[in-house]
C-alpha positions, -999 to 999 in steps of 0.1 A, spaced: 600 572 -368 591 603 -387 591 608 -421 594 644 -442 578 640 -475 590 671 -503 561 674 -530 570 698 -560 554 705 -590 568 685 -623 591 697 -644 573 714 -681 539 721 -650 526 757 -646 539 769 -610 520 807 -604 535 809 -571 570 800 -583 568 824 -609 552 852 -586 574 848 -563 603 853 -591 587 884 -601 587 900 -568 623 891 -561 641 918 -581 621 948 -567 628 934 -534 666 945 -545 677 902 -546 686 905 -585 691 871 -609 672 846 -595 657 823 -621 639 790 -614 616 791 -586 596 766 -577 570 760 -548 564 730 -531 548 713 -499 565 698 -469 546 672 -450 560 657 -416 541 626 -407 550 607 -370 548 573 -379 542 539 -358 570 512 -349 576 481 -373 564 470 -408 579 486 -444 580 525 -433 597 534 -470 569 510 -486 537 530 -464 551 568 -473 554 556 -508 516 544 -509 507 574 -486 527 598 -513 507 580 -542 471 579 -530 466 614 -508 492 631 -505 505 642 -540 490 642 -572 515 622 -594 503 633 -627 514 669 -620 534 667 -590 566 647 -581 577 634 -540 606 626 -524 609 618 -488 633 607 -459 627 586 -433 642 598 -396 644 575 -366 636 597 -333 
């Protein structure tokens, strides 16, 4: 099973890149984009049996995001 984890930062939480990357847009000639936001994609091959969901969840809380400025989301996809 694989599983693609989607880390972004919080809603209200500074993003530079996001708002670099708005910045640049317009003089790049792509005009009214508003709202960018950067985040991280993580794909993680996972091992046969137990609570998948439950493992990405602890996985997501403990390493892989930091939930006081950044949320997760992920899906889990049989191969």
């Amino acid at each position: 099973m694989k599983a693609k984890v989607y880390i972004t930062p919080k809603e209200g939480i500074l993003d530079p890149q996001g708002v670099a990357i708005e910045r640049a847009l317009p003089a790049l000639g792509f005009k009214g984009v508003t709202g960018v936001r950067v985040g991280k994609y993580i794909e993680l091959d996972l091992p046969g049996g137990g609570d998948a969901a439950a493992e990405v969840d602890k996985m997501c809380k403990k390493l892989l995001a930091n939930p006081i400025i950044e949320d997760f989301q992920f899906e889990l996809v049989p191969e």
